[in-house]
C-alpha positions as CSV (number, residue, x, y, z in Angstrom):
1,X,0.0,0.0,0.0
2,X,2.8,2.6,0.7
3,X,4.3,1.9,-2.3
4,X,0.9,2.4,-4.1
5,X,0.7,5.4,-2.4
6,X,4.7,6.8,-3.3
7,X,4.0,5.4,-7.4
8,X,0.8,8.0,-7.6
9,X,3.0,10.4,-6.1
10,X,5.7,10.3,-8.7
11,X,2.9,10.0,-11.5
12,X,0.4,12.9,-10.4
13,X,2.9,15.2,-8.7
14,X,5.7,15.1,-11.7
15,X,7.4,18.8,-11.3
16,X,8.6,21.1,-13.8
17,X,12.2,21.6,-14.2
18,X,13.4,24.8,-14.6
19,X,16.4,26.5,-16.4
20,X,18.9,27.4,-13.6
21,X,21.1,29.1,-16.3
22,X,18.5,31.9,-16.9
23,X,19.1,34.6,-14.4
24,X,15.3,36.0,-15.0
25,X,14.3,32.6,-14.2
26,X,15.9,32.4,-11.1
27,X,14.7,35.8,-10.3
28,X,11.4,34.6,-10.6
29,X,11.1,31.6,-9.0
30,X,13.0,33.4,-5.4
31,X,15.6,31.9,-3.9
32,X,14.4,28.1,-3.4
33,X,17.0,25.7,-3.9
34,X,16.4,23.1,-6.9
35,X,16.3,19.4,-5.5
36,X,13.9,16.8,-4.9
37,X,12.1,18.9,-2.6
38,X,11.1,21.7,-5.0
39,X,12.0,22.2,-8.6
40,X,14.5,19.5,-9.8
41,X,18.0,20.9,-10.6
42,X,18.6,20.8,-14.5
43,X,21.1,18.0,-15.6
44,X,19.9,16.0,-18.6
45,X,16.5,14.9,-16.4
46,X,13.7,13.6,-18.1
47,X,11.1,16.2,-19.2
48,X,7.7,16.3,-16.8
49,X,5.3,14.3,-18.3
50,X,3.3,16.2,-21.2
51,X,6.5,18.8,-21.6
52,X,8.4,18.8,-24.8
53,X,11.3,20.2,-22.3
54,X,12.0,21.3,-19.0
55,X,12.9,25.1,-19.6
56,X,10.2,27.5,-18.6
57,X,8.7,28.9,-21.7
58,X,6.6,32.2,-20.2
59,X,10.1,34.1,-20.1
60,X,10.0,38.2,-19.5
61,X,9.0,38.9,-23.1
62,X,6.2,36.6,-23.1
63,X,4.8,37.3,-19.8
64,X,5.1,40.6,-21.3
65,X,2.8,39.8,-24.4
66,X,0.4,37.9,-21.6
67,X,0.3,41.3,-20.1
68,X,-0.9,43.2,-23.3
69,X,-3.0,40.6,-24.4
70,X,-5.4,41.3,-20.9
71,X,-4.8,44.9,-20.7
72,X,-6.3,44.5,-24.8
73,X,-9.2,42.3,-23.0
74,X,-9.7,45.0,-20.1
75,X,-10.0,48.0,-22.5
76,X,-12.9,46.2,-24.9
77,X,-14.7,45.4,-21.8
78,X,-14.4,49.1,-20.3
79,X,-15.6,49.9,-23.7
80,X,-18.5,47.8,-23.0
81,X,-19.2,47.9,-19.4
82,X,-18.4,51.7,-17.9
83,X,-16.9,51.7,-14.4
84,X,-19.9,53.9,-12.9
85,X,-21.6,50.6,-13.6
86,X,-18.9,48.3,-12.2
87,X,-18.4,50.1,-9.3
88,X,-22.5,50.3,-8.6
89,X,-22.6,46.5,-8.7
90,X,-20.0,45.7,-6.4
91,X,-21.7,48.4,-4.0
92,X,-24.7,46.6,-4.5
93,X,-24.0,43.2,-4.2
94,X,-21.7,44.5,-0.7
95,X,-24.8,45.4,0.3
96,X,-26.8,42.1,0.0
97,X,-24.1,40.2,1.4
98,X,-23.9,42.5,4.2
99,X,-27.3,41.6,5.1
100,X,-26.8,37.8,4.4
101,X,-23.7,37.5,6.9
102,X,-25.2,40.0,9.4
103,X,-28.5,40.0,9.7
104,X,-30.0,36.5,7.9
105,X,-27.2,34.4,9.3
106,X,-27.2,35.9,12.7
107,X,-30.8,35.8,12.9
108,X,-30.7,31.8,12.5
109,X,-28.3,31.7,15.4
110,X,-29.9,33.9,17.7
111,X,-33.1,31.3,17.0
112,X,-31.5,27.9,16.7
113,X,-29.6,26.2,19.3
114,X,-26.3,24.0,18.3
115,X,-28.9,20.4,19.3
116,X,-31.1,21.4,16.6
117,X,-31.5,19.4,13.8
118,X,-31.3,15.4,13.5
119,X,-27.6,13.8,14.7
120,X,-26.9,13.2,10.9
121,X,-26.7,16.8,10.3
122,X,-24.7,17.7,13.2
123,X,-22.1,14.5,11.8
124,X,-22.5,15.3,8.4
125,X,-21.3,19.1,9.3
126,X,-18.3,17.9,11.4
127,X,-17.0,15.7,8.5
128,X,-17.6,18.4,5.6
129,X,-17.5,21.5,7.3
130,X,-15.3,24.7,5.9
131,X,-13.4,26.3,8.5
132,X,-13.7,29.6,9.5
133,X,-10.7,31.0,7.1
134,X,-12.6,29.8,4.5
135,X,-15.9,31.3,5.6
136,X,-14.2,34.6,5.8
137,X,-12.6,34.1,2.5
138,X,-16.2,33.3,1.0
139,X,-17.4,36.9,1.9
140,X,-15.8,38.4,-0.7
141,X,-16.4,35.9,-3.2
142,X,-19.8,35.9,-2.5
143,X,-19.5,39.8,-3.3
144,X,-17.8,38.9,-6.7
145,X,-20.8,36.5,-7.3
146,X,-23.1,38.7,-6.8
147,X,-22.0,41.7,-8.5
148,X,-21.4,39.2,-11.4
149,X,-25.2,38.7,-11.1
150,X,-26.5,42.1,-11.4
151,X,-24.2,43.7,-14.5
152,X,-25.6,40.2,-16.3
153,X,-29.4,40.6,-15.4
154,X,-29.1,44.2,-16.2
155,X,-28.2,43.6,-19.5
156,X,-24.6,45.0,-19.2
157,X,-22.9,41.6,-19.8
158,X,-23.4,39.0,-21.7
159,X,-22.8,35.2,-22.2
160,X,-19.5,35.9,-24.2
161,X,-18.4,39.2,-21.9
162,X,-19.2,37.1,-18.7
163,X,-15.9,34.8,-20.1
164,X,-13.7,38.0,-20.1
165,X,-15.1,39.6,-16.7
166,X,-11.9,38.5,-14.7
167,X,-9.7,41.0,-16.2
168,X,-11.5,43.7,-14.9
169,X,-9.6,45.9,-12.0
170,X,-11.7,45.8,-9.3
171,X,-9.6,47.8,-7.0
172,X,-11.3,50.6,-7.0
173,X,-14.7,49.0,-6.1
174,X,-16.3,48.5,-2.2
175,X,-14.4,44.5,-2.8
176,X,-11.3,45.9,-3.4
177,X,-10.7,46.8,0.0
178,X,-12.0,43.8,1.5
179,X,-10.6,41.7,-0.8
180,X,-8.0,39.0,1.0
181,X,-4.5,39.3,-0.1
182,X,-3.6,36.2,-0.8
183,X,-0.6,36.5,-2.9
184,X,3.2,35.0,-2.4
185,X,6.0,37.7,-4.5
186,X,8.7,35.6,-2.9
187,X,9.4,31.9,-1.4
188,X,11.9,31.8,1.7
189,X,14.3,29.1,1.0
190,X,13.2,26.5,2.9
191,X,14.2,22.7,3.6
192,X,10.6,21.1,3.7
193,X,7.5,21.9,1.6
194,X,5.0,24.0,3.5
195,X,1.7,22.9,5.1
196,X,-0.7,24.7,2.9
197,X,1.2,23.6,0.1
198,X,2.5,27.2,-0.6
199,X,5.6,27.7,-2.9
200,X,5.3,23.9,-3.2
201,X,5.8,24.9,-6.5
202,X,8.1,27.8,-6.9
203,X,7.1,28.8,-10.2
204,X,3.3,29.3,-9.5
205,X,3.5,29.4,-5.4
206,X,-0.2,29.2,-5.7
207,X,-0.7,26.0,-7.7
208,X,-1.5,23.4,-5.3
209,X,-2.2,25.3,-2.2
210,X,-4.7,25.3,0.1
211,X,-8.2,27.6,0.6
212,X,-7.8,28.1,-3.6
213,X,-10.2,27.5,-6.4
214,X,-10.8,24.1,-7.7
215,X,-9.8,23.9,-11.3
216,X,-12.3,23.6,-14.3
217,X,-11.8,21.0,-17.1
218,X,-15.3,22.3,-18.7
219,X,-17.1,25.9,-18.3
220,X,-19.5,25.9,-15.3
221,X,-23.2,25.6,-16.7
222,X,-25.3,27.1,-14.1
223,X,-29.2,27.9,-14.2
224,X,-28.6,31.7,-14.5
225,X,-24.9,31.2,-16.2
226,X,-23.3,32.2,-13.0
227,X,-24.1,30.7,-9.4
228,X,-28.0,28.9,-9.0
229,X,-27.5,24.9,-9.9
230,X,-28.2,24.0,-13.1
231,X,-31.6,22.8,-14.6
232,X,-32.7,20.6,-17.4
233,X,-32.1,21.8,-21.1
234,X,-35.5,22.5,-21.4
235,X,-35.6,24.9,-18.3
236,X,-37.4,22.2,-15.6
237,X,-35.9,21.0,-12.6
238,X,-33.3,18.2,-12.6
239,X,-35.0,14.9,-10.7
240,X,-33.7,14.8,-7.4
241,X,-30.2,13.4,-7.0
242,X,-32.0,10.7,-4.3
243,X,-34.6,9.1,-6.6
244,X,-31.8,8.9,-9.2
245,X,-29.3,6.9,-6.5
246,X,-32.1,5.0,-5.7
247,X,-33.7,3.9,-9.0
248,X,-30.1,2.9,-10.5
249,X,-27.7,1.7,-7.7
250,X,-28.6,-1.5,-6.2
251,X,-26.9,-4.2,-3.8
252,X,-25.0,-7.1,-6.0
253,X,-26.7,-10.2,-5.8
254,X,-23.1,-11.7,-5.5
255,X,-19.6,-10.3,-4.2
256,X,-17.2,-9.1,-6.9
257,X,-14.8,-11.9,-7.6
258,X,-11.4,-9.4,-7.9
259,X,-12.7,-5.9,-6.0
260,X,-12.9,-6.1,-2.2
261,X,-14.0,-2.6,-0.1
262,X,-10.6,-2.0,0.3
263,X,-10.6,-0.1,-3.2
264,X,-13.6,2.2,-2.2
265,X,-11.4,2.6,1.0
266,X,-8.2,3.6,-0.5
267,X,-9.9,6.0,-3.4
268,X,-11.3,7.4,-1.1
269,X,-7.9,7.6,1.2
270,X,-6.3,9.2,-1.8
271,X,-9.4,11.6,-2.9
272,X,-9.3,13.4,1.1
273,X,-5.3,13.5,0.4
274,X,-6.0,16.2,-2.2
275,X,-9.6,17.3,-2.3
276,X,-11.8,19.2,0.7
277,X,-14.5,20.4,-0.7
278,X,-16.6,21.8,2.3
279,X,-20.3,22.8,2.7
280,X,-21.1,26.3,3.9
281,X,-21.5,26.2,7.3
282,X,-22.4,29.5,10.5
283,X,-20.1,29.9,12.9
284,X,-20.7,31.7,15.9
285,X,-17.1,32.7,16.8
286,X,-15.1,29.9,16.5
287,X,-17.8,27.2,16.7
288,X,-19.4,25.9,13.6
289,X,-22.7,25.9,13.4
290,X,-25.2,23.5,10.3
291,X,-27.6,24.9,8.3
292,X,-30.9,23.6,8.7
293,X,-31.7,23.5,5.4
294,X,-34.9,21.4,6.0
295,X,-36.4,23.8,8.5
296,X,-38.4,26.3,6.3
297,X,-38.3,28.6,9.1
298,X,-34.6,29.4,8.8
299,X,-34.0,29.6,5.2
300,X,-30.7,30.2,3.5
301,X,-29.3,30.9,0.2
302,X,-26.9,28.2,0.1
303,X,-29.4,25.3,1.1
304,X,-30.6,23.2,-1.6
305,X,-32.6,20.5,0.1
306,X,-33.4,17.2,-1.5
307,X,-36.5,16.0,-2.3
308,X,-37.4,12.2,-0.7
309,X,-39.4,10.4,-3.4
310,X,-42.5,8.4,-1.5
311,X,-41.4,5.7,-3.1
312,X,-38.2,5.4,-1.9
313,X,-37.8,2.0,0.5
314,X,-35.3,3.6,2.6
315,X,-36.1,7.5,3.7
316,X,-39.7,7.5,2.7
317,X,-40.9,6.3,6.1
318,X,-38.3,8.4,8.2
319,X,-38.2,11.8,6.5
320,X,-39.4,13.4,3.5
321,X,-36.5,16.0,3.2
322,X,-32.2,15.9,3.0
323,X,-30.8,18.7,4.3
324,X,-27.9,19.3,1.9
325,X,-25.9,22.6,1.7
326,X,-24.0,23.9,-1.2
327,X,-20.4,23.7,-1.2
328,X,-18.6,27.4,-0.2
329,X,-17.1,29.7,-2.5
330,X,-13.6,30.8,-3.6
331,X,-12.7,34.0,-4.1
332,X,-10.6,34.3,-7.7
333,X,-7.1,36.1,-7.9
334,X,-7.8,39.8,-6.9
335,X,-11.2,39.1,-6.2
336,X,-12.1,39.3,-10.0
337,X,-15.8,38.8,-11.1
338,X,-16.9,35.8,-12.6
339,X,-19.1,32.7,-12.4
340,X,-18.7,30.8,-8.8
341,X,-16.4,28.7,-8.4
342,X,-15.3,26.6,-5.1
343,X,-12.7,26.2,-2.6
344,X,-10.8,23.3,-1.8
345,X,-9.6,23.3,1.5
346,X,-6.9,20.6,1.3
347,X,-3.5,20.8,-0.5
348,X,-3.7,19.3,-4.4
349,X,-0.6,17.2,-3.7
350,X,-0.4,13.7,-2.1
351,X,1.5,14.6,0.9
352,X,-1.2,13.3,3.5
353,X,-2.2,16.7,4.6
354,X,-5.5,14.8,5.5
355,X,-3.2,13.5,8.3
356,X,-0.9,16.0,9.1
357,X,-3.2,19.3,8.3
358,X,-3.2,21.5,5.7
359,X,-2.3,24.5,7.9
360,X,0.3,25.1,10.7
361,X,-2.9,25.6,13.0
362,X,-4.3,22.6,12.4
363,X,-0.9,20.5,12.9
364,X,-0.1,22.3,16.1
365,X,-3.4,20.8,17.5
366,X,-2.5,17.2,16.1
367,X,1.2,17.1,17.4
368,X,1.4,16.1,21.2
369,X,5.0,17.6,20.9
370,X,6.6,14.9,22.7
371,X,8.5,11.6,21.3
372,X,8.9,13.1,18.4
């Protein structure tokens, strides 16, 4: 199993090797020492998988033509969009979250108690909770949404323009002084990888870390192009994700002949290691706190309850309702506006942060600090 576990290291977590004969290079990527560790030093090494070669392509004057090409993008879309209107959105979507995170949330704590709910939700928030740096991070994001939402329903953006949205400077607007800095200009030299996965890699200190966006393979396709969950092509509600689990996954009448649970156990081992996708969650000072997205009393944006089919053999007789919450948001680089997008909470690499932390907060509480 640990040698399982070091082979899909080496194949997910190949790292580019960078040029240490270009001084701009260097510049760039701080003053990290090659090795194992971090980059590989140069020396006739294999290229990473998928590379024709090892030697950073996006040198001065192409990260230089990068640069034009979005201040290009940012000057059609000021063209489009004026910055009266930019900046109203942002002031109005501040507002609305405003009320969401003071008033709507607070109300539900002031009227709920931390034993409401059935024990399932109360588990089900422990295990896929976010923590409360990533509630505070989904404040802003939540801003970005929103504003996103109001230049499109007012006509000001489109379905092609909402693609190029994320090169607008928002710095000037109400989120750009909320907006959480989140950006590393230099990497100490350092003998172990970092916790959050941080300058992990010293080209792109960001790739891999913790509390960032999950990446897209395909373009999000959301009811309203931008945050509510999708619906059917032709505009009805998707069947409830219950009756579909129900209808098409049953119980094998036999036992697999080469597949025992110790697969599902050590995918799923492997899937924690570099995916935390949490659900949105109160938090009344450092205590977290579930939504009760089945109470109809306490209603919240992010719930999106599932349906219990009557027919359904197992839930029917217990409970007509799942209380399921929406995974949190992520805030993009600079707090840019755009369609939502999610955090993930644990480190991209396979270095059993799901066992050691993904912060140093979180591995000070696991370390007795003795023996060791």
């Amino acid at each position: 199993m640990i040698l399982l576990y070091i082979l899909l290291h080496i194949l997910l977590c190949n790292e580019i090797i960078a040029n240490d004969n270009d001084a701009h290079v260097r510049q760039r990527r701080s003053n990290i020492p090659c090795g194992a560790s971090f980059t590989p030093c140069s020396g006739g090494a294999a290229a990473a998988f998928g590379l024709a070669s090892n030697t950073i392509s996006d040198d001065e004057a192409q990260s230089q033509q990068n640069s034009n090409a979005a201040n290009r993008r940012r000057t059609d879309i000021n063209k489009l969009i004026s910055r009266q209107s930019i900046i109203a959105a942002v002031g109005g979507a501040k507002d609305e979250i405003d009320i969401l995170f003071n008033q709507t949330e607070i109300n539900i704590l002031k009227n709920t108690n931390a034993y409401d709910g059935e024990p399932a939700e109360r588990v089900w928030n422990a295990i896929n909770k976010i923590d409360l740096y990533a509630k505070k991070l989904s404040y802003s994001s939540q801003i970005a949404i929103a504003a996103t939402e109001k230049l499109y329903n007012s006509g000001l953006a489109s379905q092609q323009i909402l693609d190029e949205l994320s090169v607008i400077d928002v710095r000037d607007t109400p989120i750009g002084h909320i907006c959480p800095i989140n950006l590393v200009t230099e990497c100490p030299s350092a003998k172990y990888r970092t916790y959050s996965g941080h300058c992990n890699n010293v080209n792109h200190p960001l790739w891999g870390a913790s509390s960032e966006p999950m990446k897209r393979i395909l373009k999000p396709t959301y009811a309203n192009k931008i945050s509510r969950p999708r619906i059917s092509i032709n505009g009805s509600t998707l069947t409830s994700a219950r009756k579909i689990s129900h209808n098409l996954i049953t119980e094998p009448a036999t036992r697999h002949t080469l597949c025992s649970m110790m697969i599902a156990q050590w995918a799923m081992f492997v899937y924690e290691d570099i995916s935390h996708v949490g659900a949105n969650t109160l938090y009344e000072g450092n205590q977290s706190r579930p939504l009760l997205c089945c109470n109809t009393k306490y209603t919240h944006p992010e719930c999106y309850p599932i349906e219990i089919d009557i027919n359904d053999t197992t839930y029917s007789k217990l409970t007509q309702c799942l209380p399921y919450v929406r995974t949190a948001t992520s805030s993009r680089e600079n707090c840019s506006l755009g369609p939502r997008e999610q955090v993930n909470q644990a480190t991209s690499y396979l270095d059993a942060s799901h066992i050691y932390g993904s912060t140093v907060e979180r591995a000070s509480k696991l370390r007795a600090y003795q023996n060791g």
